[in-house]
N, C-alpha and C positions, 0 to 999 in steps of 0.2 A: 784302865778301861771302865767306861761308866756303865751301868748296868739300870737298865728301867725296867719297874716293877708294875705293873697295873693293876687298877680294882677289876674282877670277875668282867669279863665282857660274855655275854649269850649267846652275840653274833662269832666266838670262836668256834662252837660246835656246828652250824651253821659252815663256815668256812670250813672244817675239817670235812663236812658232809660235804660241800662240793666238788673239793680239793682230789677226795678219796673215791669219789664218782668218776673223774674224770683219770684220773690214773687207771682206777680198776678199767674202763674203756681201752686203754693204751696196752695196758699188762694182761689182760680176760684170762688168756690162757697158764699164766705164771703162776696166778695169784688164787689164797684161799680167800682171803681177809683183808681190811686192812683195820689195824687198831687206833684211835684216838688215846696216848698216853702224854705224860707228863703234866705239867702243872693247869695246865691251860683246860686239860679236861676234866678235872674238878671242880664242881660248881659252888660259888661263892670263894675261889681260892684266888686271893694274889699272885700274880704270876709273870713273866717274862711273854710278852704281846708275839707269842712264838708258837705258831700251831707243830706240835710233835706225832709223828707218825711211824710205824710201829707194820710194814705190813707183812703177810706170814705167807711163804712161797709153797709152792704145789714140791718144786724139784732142787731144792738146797743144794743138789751137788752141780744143778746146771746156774748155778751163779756166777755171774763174773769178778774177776778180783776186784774188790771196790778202790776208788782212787778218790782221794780228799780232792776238791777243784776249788779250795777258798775255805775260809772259815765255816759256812753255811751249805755249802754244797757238794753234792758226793756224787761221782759219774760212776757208773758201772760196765766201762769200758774203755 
């Protein structure tokens, strides 16, 4: 499996801000936060062109059991 590394992009912060806009929209009442973590949101960091997201729930026990749908994507129901 090949793995791409990328120089620092500015516009990932930028996509996590919209990205996390529009979910918080979708989720209002779920959701405390959502956090910008792993490689991509440190700046001047090489990293995998992979915005990571982190968000932090109002009711932990009203989660659904998560279900892998693919290497990159997780359903929650």
């Amino acid at each position: 499996m090949d793995v791409t590394v990328a120089q620092y992009n500015e516009e990932w912060n930028l996509i996590f801000q919209e990205d996390s806009r529009k979910i918080k929209e979708i989720f209002a009442d779920a959701l405390i936060d959502i956090h910008h973590i792993g490689s991509t949101s440190v700046p001047g960091l090489k990293a995998k062109p992979i915005i990571d997201m982190m968000p932090v729930e109002r009711n932990i026990r009203r989660t659904l059991k998560p279900k892998w749908m693919g290497k990159k994507h997780l359903s929650l129901n």
